[in-house]
C-alpha positions as CSV (number, residue, x, y, z in Angstrom):
1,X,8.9,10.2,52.5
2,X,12.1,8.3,51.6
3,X,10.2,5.0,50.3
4,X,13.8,3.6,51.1
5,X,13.1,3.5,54.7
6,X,10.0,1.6,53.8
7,X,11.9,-1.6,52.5
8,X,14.0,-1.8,55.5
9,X,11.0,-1.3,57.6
10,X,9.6,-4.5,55.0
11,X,13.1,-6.5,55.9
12,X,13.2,-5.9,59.7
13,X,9.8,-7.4,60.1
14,X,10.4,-10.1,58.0
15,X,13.7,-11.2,59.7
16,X,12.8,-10.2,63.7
17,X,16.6,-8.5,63.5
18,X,18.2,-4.9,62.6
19,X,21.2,-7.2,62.4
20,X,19.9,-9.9,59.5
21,X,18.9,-7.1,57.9
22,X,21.2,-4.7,58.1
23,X,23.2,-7.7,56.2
24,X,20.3,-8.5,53.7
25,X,20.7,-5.2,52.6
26,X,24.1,-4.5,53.0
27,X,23.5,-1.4,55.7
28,X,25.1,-1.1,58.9
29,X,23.2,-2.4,62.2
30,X,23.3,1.6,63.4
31,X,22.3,2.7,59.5
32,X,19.2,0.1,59.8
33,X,18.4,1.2,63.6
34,X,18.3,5.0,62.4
35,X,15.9,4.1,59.8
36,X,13.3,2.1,61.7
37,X,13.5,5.2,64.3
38,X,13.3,8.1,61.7
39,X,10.3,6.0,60.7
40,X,8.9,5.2,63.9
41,X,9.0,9.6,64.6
42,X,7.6,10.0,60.7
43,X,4.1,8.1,62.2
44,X,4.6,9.0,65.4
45,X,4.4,5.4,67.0
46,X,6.8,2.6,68.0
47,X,6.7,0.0,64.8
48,X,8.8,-2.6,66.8
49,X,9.5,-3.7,70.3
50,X,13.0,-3.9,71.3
51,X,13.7,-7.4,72.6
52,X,17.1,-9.2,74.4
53,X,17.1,-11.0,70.9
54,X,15.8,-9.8,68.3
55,X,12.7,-7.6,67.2
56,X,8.9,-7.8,67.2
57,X,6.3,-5.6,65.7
58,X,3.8,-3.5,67.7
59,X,0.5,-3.4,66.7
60,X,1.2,-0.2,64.8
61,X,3.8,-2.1,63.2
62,X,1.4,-4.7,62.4
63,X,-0.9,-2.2,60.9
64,X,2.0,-1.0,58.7
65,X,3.0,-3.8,57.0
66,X,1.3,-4.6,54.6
67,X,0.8,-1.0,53.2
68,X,4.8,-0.9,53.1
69,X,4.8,-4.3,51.4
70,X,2.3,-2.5,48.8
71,X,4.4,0.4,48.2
72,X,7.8,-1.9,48.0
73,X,6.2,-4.2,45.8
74,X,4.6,-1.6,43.5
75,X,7.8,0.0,43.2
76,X,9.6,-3.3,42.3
77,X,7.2,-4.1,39.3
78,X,7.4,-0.4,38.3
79,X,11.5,-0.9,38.4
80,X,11.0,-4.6,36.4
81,X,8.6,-2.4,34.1
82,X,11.2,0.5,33.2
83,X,14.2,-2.2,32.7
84,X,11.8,-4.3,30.2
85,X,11.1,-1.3,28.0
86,X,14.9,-0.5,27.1
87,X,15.2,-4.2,27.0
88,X,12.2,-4.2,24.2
89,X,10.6,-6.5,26.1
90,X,7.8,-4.7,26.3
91,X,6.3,-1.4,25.0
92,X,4.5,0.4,22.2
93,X,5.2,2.0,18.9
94,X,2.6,4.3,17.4
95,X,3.4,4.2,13.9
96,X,1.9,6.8,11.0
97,X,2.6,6.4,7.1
98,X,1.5,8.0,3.8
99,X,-0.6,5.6,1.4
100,X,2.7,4.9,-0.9
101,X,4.8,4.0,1.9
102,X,2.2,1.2,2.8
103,X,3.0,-0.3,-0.7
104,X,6.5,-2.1,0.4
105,X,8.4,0.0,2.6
106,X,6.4,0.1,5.7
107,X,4.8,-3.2,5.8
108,X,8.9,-4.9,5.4
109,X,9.9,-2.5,8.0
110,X,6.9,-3.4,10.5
111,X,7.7,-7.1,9.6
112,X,11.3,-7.4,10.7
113,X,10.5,-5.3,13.7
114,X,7.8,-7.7,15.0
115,X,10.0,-10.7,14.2
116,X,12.6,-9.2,16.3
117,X,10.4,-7.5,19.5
118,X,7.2,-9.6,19.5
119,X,6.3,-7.8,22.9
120,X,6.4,-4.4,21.9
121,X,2.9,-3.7,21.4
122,X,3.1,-1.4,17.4
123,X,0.1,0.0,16.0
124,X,-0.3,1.5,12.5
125,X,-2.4,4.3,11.2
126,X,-2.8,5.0,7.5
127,X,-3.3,8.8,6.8
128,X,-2.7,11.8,4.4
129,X,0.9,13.7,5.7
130,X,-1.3,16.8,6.9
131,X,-3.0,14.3,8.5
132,X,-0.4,12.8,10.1
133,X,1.7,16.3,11.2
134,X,-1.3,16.8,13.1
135,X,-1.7,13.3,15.0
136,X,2.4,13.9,16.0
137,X,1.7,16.7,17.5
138,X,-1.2,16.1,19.2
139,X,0.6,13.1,20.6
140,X,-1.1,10.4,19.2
141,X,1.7,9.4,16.7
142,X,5.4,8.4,17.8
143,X,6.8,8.3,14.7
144,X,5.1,8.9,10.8
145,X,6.5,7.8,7.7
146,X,6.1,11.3,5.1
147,X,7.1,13.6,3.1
148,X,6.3,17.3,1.8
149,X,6.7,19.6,-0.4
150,X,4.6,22.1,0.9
151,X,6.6,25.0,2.9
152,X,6.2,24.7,6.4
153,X,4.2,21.9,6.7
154,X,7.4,19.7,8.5
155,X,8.2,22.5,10.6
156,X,8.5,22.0,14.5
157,X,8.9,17.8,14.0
158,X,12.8,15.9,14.1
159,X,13.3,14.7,10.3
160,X,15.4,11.7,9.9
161,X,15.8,11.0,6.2
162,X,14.9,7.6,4.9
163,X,15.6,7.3,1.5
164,X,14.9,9.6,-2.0
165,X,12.3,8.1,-4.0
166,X,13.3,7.3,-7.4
167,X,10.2,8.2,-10.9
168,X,9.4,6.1,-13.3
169,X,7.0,6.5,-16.2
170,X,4.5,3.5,-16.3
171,X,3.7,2.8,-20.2
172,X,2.3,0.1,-21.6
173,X,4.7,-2.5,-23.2
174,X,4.4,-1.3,-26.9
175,X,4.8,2.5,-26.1
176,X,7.8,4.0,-28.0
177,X,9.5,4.5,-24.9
178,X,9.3,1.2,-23.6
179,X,12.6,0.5,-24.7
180,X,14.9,3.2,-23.3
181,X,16.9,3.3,-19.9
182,X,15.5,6.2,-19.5
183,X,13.4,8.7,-21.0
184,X,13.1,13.0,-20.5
185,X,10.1,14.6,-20.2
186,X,10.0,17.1,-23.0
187,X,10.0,13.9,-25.2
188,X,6.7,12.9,-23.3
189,X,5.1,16.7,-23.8
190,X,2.5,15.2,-26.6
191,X,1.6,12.4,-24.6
192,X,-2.1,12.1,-22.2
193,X,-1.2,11.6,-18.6
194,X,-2.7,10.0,-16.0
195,X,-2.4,12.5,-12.5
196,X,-3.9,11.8,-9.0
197,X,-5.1,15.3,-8.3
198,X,-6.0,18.2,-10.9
199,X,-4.1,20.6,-8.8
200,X,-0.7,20.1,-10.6
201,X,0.9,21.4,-7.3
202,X,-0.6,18.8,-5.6
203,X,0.8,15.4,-7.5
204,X,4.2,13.9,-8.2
205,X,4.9,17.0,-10.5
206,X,5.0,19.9,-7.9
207,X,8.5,18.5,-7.1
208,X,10.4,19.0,-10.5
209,X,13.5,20.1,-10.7
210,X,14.8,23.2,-12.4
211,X,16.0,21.0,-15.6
212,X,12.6,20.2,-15.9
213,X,10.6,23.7,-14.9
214,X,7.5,24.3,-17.0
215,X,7.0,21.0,-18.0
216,X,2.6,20.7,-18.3
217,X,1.5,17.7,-19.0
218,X,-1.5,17.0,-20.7
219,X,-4.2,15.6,-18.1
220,X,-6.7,13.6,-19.5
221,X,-7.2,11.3,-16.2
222,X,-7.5,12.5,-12.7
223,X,-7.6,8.9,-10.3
224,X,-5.8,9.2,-7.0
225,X,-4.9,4.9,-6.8
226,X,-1.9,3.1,-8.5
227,X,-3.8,0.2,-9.1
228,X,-6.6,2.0,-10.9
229,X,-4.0,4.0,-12.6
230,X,-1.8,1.4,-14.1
231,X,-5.6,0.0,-15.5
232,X,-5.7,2.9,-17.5
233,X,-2.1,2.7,-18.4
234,X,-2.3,-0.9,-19.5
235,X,-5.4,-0.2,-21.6
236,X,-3.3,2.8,-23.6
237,X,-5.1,5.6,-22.4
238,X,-2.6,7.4,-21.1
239,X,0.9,7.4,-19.1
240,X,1.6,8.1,-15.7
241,X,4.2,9.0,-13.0
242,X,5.0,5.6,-10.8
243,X,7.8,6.2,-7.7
244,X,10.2,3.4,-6.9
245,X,8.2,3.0,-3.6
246,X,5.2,1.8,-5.7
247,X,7.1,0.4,-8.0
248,X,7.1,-3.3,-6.6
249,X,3.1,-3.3,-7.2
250,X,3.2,-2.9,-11.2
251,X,1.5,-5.0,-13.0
252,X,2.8,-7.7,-15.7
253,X,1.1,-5.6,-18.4
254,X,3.1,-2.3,-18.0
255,X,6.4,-1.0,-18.4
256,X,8.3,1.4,-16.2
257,X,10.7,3.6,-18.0
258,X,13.2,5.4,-15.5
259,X,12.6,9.3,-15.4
260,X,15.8,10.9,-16.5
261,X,17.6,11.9,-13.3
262,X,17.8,15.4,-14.6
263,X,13.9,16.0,-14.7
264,X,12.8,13.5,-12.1
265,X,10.7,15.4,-9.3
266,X,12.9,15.2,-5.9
267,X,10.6,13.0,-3.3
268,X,12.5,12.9,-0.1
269,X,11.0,10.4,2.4
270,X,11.0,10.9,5.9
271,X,10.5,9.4,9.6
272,X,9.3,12.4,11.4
273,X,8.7,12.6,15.2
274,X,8.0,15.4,17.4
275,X,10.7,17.3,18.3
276,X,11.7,17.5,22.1
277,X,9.9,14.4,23.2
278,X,11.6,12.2,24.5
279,X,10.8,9.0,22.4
280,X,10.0,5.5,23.1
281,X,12.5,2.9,23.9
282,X,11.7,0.9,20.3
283,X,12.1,3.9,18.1
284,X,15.6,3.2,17.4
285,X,14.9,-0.2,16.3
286,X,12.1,0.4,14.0
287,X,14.1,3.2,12.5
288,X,16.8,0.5,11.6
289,X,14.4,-1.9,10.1
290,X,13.1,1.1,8.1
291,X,16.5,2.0,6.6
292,X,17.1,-1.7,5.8
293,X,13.7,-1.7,4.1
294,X,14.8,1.3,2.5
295,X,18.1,-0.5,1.0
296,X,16.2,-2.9,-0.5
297,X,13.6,-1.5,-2.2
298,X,16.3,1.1,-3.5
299,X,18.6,-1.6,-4.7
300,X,15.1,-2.8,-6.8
301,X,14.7,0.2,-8.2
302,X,18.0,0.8,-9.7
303,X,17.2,0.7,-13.5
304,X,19.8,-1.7,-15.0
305,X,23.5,-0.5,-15.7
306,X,23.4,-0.6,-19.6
307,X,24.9,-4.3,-20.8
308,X,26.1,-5.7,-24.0
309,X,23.3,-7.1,-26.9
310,X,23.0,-10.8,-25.8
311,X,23.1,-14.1,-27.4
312,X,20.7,-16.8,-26.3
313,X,20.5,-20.6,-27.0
314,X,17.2,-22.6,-26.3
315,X,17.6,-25.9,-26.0
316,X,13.6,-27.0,-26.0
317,X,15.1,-30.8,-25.6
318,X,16.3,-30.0,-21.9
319,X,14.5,-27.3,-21.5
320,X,17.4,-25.4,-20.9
321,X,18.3,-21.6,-21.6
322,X,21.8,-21.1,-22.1
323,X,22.3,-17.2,-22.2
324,X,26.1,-15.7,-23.7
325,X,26.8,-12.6,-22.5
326,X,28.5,-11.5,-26.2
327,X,28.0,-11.5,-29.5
328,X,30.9,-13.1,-30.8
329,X,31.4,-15.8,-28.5
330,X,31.0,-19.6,-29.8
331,X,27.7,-21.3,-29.2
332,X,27.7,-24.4,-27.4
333,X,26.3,-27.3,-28.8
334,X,23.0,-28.6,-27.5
335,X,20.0,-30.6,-29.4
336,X,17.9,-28.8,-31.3
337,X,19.6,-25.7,-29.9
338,X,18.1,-22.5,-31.9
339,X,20.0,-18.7,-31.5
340,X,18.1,-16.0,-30.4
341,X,19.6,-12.7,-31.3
342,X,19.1,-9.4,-29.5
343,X,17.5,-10.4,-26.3
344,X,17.7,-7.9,-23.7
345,X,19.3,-10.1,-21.6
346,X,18.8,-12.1,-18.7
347,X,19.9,-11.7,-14.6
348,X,20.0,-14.9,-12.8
349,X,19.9,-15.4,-9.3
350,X,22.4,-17.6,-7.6
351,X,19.7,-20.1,-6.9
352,X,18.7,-20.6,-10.5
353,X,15.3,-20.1,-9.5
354,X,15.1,-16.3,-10.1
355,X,15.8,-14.2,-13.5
356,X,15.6,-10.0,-14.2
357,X,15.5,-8.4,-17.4
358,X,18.3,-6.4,-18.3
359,X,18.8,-3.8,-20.5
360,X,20.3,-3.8,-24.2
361,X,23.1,-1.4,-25.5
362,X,24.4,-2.8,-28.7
363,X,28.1,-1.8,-27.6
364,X,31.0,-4.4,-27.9
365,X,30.6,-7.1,-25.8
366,X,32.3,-8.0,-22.7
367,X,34.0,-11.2,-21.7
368,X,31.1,-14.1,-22.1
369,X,29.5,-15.6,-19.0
370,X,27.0,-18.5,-19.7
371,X,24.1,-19.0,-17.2
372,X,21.4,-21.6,-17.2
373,X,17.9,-21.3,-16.2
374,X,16.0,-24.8,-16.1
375,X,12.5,-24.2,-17.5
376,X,9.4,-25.3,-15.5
377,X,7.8,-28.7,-16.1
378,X,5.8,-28.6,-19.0
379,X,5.0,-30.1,-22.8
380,X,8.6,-30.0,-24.8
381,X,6.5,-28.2,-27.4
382,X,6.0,-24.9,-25.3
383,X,9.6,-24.9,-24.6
384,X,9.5,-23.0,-28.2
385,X,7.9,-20.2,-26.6
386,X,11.3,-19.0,-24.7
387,X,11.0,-18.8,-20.6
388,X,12.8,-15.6,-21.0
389,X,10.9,-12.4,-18.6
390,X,10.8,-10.2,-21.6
391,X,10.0,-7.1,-20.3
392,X,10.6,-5.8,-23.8
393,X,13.1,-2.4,-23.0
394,X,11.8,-1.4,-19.5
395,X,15.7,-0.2,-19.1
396,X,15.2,-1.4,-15.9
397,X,15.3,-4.7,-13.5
398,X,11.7,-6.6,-13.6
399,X,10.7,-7.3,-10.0
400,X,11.9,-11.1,-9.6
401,X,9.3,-14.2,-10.9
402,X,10.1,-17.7,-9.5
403,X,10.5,-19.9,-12.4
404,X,7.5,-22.3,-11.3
405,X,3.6,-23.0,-12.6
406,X,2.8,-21.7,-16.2
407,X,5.3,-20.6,-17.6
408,X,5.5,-18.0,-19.3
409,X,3.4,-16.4,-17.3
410,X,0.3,-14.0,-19.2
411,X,1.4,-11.2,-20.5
412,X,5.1,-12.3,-21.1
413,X,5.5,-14.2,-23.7
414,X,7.9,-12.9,-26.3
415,X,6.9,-13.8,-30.0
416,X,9.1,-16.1,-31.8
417,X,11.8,-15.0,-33.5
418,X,11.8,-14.9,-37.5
419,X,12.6,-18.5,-39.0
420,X,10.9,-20.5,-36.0
C-alpha cells in the first residue's frame, strides 16, 4: 500500500472536507477524492459518508483512524530521525584504535568531535589491529585507527591515510647521542635495546627501510609499555625505539634523539573502514578532527631546524632571561646580568608563558632577535639556577612546560656554568 493515501485519509477526517484538504496538502479536490476511493476499494468498505457539506466518517472509518494516524505518525518521526543523522544531531560512531594511537592522537580527535556533535552517541574500543580487522568486518566497528605491516592483513577494508609516524630513539639525558639532531642506526649497533616483542618482525623494527636492512639490535629487554620502557631507559639500561605518536608521553628524565630519516622504519597510520558499507553520517567529521589531530601532533614532532649557538643573559635581579639569537651581537645591560655561552637555545611562545629547546649548530649566526621569558615567583637566589628547559641536545623541540610552580622543574636543571 501507498502509505501516501494514508495521510490524506488522516487529513480528510480531520478537516470533514476533500476540499480543505485537498488545499492542506496541495492536491486537487478530484486527486483527494480518488484517493479516499482507491482506499475505500483497498479495505473494501466506505471510510466516509458523502454529505451536502462536507464529509463524515463511517464506522469503518472510525475504526481506521487511528491505525492511519499510527502509520503517519511513525513515518514522520522516522523522516525527523533520517534528517537528524545527516544533520549530526543524532547518531553513533563506533570507533577502534591501536594502543599508541590512544597516547595523543585519538583522545584529541574524540575530543573536538564531541565538542562539536554532543548528540552523536561515539564509543571507543581499545584493541590489537588483528583485533580490530576482525571487529570491522564483523560489523561491530565503523571505523579503527591502525596500521600493518603484515601482508594482507588490511586487505578487503577502505584505507584513508592519516599521517606517517615519525622514530625517535629515547636515551637518557647523558647518552653520547643525546646531543645530535639526529642519530643512524649503525652508530647504535653496540648499544642494549629495549623491544616490545622478541619477535623482531613483530616491533617497531620489522618496518626498516632498505638503508637500514640488517640492522640487529641487541635485545636485552623485552616490555610491551612505553611507560615501563622509558623506566628502563631512564635508569641506563638500555635504549629504545619511541614513535612521534608516543612521543608527547616521555618523561622529563629522557631524551629523544630523531632516527635519521634514511633508516627510520616507515609506520603509516590509518583510519580503516569496511569497504562497500555505506558509512555512518558522522564519519566524515571524525575523520576531519583526526587529520587535524594529526597536524598537530606532527607539527610537535618535527625535530628542530638546526639554529645558530646562542647567547643568553640572566638577569637574577628581575628575574628575567634575555636570550640573543647570535654570537656577536652586543649584550644589553641589565643588573647583575651574567652571559651564558652555548645554550642550545630557547623557543618562546607568543604568550611568554611557553618555551622549547632548540637545537645548537655552531654555524654563523643569523640576525639577533631578543626574547624574554619572566621567571616564576621565587627566592632571587634560585634565579642563579637558569629557568632555561635544557633538554641538553635532544635535536628536537621539548613538549611545551608552562613557566609556573617550581621552577626548574626535577630533572631540568642545567648546572652552572664555569665562573658562577
Amino acid at each position: 500500500m501507498d502509505t501516501t493515501v494514508l495521510n490524506v485519509f488522516v487529513e480528510v477526517a480531520g478537516r470533514g472536507s476533500f476540499t480543505a484538504a485537498a488545499t492542506a496538502l496541495g492536491y486537487t479536490q478530484s486527486a483527494i477524492s480518488r484517493q479516499v476511493a482507491a482506499l475505500e476499494s483497498e479495505y473494501g468498505a466506505e471510510l466516509f459518508d458523502r454529505l451536502p457539506r462536507g464529509v463524515r466518517l463511517t464506522e469503518a472509518g472510525r475504526c481506521l483512524l487511528p491505525h492511519a494516524e499510527a502509520v503517519v505518525g511513525r513515518l514522520a518521526t522516522a523522516a525527523s530521525d533520517i534528517r537528524a543523522l545527516r544533520s549530526l544531531a543524532a547518531g553513533r560512531l563506533r570507533v577502534g584504535a591501536f594502543p599508541t594511537a590512544d597516547t595523543a592522537l585519538v583522545p584529541r580527535a574524540v575530543a573536538a568531535f564531541r565538542a562539536a556533535h554532543p548528540a552523536v552517541e561515539l564509543s571507543f574500543g581499545e584493541g590489537f589491529v588483528r583485533d580490530l580487522v576482525t571487529r570491522l568486518r564483523d560489523g561491530d566497528l565503523d571505523v579503527a585507527i591502525v596500521t600493518s605491516t603484515l601482508p594482507g592483513l588490511l586487505d578487503g577494508l577502505e584505507l584513508r591515510h592519516v599521517m606517517d609516524d615519525q622514530m625517535f630513539v629515547a636515551v637518557h639525558p647523558e647518552h653520547w647521542c643525546a646531543g645530535h639532531s639526529s642519530v643512524r642506526l649503525r652508530e647504535l649497533a653496540d648499544e642494549e635495546w629495549i623491544v616490545g616483542n622478541a619477535r623482531l618482525e613483530q616491533t617497531l623494527f620489522s618496518a626498516l627501510p632498505s638503508a637500514a636492512d640488517g640492522f640487529q639490535p641487541r635485545i636485552s629487554y623485552v616490555i610491551r609499555e612505553w611507560v615501563a620502557k622509558q623506566g628502563f631507559v631512564a635508569a641506563r639500561l638500555g635504549i629504545t625505539l619511541i614513535p612521534s605518536l608516543a612521543a608527547g608521553s616521555a618523561r622529563p628524565d629522557v631524551v629523544l634523539v630523531p632516527l635519521h630519516p634514511d633508516d627510520s622504519p616507515v609506520r603509516v597510520i590509518y583510519a580503516a573502514t569496511p569497504a562497500g558499507i555505506t558509512p555512518p553520517a558522522a564519519l566524515d567529521s571524525f575523520l576531519g578532527c583526526l587529520a587535524a589531530a594529526a597536524s598537530q601532533i606532527a607539527a610537535r614532532a618535527l625535530p628542530a631546524s638546526p639554529g645558530p649557538r646562542c647567547l643568553a643573559l640572566h638577569d637574577p635581579a628581575a628575574r628575567v632571561i634575555h636570550v640573543l639569537h647570535g654570537e656577536a651581537e652586543p649584550v644589553p645591560d641589565a643588573p647583575d646580568a651574567r652571559q651564558l655561552h652555548d645554550w642550545q637555545g630557547v623557543l618562546v611562545s607568543e604568550d611568554g608563558r611557553h618555551c622549547r629547546a632548540l637545537s645548537a649548530s655552531g654555524r654563523p649566526v643569523v640576525p639577533a632577535v631578543t626574547q624574554q621569558i619572566r621567571a616564576p615567583h621565587g627566592p632571587p637566589g634560585r634565579g642563579r639556577t637558569t629557568p632555561f628547559l635544557p633538554l641538553s641536545a635532544t635535536g628536537q623541540n621539548h613538549p611545551q612546560a608552562p613557566l609556573s610552580g617550581d621552577w626548574p622543574p626535577a630533572g631540568l636543571r642545567r648546572p652552572r656554568p664555569p665562573g658562577w
